[in-house]
One Martini backbone bead per residue (centre of mass of N, CA, C, O) as a GRO file, in nm:
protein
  201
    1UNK     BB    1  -2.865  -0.248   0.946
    2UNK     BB    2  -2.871  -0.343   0.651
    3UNK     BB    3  -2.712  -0.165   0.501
    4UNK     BB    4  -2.470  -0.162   0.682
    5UNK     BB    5  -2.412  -0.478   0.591
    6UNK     BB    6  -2.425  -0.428   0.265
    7UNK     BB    7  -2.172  -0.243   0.294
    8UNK     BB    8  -1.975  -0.449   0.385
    9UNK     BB    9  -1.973  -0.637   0.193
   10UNK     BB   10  -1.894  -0.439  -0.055
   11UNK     BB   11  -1.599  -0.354   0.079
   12UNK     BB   12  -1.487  -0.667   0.107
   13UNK     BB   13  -1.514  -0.725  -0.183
   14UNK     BB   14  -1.339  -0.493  -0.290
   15UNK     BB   15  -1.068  -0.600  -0.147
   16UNK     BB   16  -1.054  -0.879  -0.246
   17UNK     BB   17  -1.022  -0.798  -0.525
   18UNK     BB   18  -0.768  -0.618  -0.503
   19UNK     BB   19  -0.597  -0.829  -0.370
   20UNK     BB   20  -0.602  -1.026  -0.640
   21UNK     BB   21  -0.476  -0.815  -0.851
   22UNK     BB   22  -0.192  -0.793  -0.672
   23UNK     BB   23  -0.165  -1.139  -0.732
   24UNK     BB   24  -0.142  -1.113  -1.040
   25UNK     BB   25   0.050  -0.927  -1.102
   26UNK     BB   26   0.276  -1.066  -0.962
   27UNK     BB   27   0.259  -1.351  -1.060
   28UNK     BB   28   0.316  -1.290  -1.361
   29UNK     BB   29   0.581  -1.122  -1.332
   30UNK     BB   30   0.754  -1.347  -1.218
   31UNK     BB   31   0.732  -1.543  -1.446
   32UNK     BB   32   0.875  -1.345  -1.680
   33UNK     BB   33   1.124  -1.292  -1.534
   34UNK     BB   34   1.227  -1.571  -1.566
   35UNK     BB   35   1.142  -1.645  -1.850
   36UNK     BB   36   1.288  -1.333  -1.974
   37UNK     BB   37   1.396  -1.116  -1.772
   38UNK     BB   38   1.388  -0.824  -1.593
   39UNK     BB   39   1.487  -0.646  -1.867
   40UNK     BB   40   1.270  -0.776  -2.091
   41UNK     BB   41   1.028  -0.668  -1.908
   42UNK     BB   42   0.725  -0.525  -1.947
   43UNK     BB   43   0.477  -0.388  -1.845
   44UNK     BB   44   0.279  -0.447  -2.116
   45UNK     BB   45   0.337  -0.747  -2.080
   46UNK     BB   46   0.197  -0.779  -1.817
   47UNK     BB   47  -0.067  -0.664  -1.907
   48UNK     BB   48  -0.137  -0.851  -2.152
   49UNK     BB   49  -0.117  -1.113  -1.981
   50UNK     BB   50  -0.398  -0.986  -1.809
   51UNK     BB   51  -0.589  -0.842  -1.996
   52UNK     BB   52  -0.472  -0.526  -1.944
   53UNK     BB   53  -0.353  -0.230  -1.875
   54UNK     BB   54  -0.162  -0.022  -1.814
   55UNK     BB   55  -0.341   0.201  -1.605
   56UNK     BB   56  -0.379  -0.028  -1.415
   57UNK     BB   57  -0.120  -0.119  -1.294
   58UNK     BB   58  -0.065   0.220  -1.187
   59UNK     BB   59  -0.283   0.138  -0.969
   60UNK     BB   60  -0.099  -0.103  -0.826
   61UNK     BB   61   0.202   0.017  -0.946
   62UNK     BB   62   0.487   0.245  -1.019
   63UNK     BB   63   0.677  -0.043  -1.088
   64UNK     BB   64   0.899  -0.286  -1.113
   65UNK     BB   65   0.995  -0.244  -0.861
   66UNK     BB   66   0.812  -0.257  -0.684
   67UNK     BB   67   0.682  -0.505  -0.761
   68UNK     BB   68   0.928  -0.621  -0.643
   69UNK     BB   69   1.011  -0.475  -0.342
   70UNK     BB   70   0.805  -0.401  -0.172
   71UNK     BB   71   0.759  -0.691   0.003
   72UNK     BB   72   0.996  -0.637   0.167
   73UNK     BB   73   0.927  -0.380   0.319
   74UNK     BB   74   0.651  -0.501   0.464
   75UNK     BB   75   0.834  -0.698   0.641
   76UNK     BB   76   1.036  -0.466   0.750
   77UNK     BB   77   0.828  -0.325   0.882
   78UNK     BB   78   0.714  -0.483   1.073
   79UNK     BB   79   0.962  -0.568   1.252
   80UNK     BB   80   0.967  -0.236   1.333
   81UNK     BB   81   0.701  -0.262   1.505
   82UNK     BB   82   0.847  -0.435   1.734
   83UNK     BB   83   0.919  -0.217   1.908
   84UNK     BB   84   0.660  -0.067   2.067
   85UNK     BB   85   0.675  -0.351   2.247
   86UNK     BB   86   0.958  -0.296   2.425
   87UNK     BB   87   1.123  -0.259   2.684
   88UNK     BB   88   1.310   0.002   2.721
   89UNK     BB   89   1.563  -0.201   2.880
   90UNK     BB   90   1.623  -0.297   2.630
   91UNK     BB   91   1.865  -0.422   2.465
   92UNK     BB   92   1.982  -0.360   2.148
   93UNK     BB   93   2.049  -0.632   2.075
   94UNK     BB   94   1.780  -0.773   2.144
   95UNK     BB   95   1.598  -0.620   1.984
   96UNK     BB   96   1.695  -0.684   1.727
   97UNK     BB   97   1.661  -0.995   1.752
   98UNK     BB   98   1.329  -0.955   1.774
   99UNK     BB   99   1.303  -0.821   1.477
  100UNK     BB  100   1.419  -1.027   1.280
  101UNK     BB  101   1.263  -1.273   1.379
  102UNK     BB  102   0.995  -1.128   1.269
  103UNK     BB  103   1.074  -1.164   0.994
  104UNK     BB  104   1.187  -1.438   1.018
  105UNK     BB  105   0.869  -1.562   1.000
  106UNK     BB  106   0.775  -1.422   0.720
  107UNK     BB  107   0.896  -1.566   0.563
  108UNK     BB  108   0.847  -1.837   0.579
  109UNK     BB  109   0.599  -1.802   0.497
  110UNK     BB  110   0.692  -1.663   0.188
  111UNK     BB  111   0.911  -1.857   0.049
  112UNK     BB  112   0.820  -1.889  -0.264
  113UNK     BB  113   0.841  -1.542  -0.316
  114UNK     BB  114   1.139  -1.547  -0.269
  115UNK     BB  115   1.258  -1.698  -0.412
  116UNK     BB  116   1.182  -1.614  -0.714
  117UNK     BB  117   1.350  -1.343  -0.618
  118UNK     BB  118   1.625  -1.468  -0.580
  119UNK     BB  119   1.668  -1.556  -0.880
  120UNK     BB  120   1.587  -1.275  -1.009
  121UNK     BB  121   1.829  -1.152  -0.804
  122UNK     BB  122   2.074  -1.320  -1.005
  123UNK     BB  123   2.065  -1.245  -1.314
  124UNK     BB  124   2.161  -0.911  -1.233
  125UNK     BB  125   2.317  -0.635  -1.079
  126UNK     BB  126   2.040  -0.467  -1.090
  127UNK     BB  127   1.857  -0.673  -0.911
  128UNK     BB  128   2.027  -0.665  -0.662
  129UNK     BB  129   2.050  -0.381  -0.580
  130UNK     BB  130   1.719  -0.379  -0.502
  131UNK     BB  131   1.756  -0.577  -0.261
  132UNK     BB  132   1.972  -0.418  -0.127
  133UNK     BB  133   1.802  -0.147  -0.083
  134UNK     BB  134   1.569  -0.270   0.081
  135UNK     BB  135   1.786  -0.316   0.338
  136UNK     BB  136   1.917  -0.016   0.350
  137UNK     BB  137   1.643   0.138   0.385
  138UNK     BB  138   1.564   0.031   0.672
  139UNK     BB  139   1.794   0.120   0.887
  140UNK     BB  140   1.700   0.422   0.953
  141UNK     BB  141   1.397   0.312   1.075
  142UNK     BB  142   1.532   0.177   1.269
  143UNK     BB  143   1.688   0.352   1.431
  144UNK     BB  144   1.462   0.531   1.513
  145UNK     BB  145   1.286   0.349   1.655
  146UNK     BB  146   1.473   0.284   1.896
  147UNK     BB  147   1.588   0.566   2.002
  148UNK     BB  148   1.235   0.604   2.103
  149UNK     BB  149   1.253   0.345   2.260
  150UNK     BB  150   1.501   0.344   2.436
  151UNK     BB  151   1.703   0.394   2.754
  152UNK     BB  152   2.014   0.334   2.718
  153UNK     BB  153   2.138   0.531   2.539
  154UNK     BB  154   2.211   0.503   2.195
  155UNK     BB  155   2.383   0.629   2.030
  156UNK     BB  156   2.390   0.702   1.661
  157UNK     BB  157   2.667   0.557   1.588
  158UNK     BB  158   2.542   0.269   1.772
  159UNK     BB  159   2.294   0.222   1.561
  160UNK     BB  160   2.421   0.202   1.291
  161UNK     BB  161   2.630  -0.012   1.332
  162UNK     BB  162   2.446  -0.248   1.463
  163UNK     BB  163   2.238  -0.237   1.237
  164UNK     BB  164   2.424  -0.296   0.990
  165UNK     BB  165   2.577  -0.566   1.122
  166UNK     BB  166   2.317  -0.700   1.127
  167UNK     BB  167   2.198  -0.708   0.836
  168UNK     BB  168   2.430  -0.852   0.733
  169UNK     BB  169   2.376  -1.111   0.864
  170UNK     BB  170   2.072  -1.167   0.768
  171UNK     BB  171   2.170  -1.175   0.441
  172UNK     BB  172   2.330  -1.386   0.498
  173UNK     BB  173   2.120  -1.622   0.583
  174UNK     BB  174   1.906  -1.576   0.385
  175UNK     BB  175   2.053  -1.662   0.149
  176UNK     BB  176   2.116  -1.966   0.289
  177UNK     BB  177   1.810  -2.042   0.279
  178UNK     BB  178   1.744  -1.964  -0.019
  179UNK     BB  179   1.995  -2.204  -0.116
  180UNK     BB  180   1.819  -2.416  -0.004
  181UNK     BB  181   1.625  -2.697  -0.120
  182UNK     BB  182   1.416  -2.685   0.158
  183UNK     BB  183   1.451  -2.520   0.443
  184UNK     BB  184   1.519  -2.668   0.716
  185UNK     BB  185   1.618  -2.441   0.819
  186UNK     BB  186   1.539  -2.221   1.008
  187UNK     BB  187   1.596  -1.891   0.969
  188UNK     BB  188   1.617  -1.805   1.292
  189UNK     BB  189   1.866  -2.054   1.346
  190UNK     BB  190   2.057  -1.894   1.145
  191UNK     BB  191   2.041  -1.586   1.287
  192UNK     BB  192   2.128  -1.707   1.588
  193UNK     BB  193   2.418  -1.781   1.482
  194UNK     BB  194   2.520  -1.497   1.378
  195UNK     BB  195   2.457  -1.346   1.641
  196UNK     BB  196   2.633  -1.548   1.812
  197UNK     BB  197   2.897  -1.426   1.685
  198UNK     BB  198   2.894  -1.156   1.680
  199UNK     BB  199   2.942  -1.129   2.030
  200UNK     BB  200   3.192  -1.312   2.022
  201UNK     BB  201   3.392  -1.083   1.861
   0.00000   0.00000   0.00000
């Protein structure tokens, strides 16, 4: 029972520790990005920043884009996790809208690196357009999970057309939220304002 108890604090230790480098490499990236932008800024600084090597770097992240838009991804699918716990009879509507909502309930949360990030996605058309591709990837696993979960039978057809036009309603708000110099408007009364004009025309 010592044992495995020891290997278990071991194991806790290790998670934890690299939960940190990836906190770290995150860290520098985003200052540097800021910095000096983010086309200007090689693995190498970063790597060089962290006084690790490259091939350390690509131990926990596979590029530049990753490490700007992964957390994107994380947050984005974490929403779309909680089809499966809806209600089959839930309309359409209204599952998109619980589903945004728990987005940004986690935006929230994590509001000043994402700050950070809609900076450095202003600097140039290059870094804008892998934040609209991490909100436009993530509409097909939206849509398949709907299908999978929804029993009210929406066509592939309207199922893209709804999700399409969340999103881009979801990206209206999330910007204005991000452009407010204090952020007093919780994202999702912001979100329910966008989607409840969409019902409306």
């Amino acid at each position: 029972m010592k044992k495995e108890t020891n290997d278990e604090n071991v194991g806790g230790l290790r998670e934890r520790k690299k939960i940190k480098v990836y906190e770290d490499i995150e860290s520098a990236a985003l200052r540097l990005f800021l910095e000096q932008g983010y086309e200007n800024t090689s693995i190498k600084q970063i790597a060089d920043d962290l006084m690790m090597s490259s091939r350390t770097f690509f131990r926990y992240y596979s590029s530049k884009e990753d490490l700007l838009t992964e957390p994107l991804r994380f947050i984005h699918n974490e929403g779309i996790k909680q089809v499966v716990q809806l209600d089959p009879n839930t309309t359409l509507q209204k599952a998109l809208r619980l589903i945004f909502q728990e987005i940004a309930s986690i935006y929230e949360v994590k509001r000043a690196k994402l700050l950070v990030r809609y900076q450095i996605a202003k600097q140039a058309p290059s870094t804008s357009l892998l934040f609209l591709f991490s909100l436009l990837e993530a509409e097909p696993v939206m849509c398949e999970a709907l299908g999978e979960t929804l029993s009210d039978g929406p066509t592939t057809s309207q199922l893209k057309f709804e999700v399409a036009i969340h999103m881009a309603a979801f990206r209206v708000a999330a910007e204005e939220w991000l452009s407010e110099t204090e952020g007093s408007v919780p994202l999702a009364e912001i979100i329910d304002g966008r989607f409840n004009r969409l019902m409306n025309e």
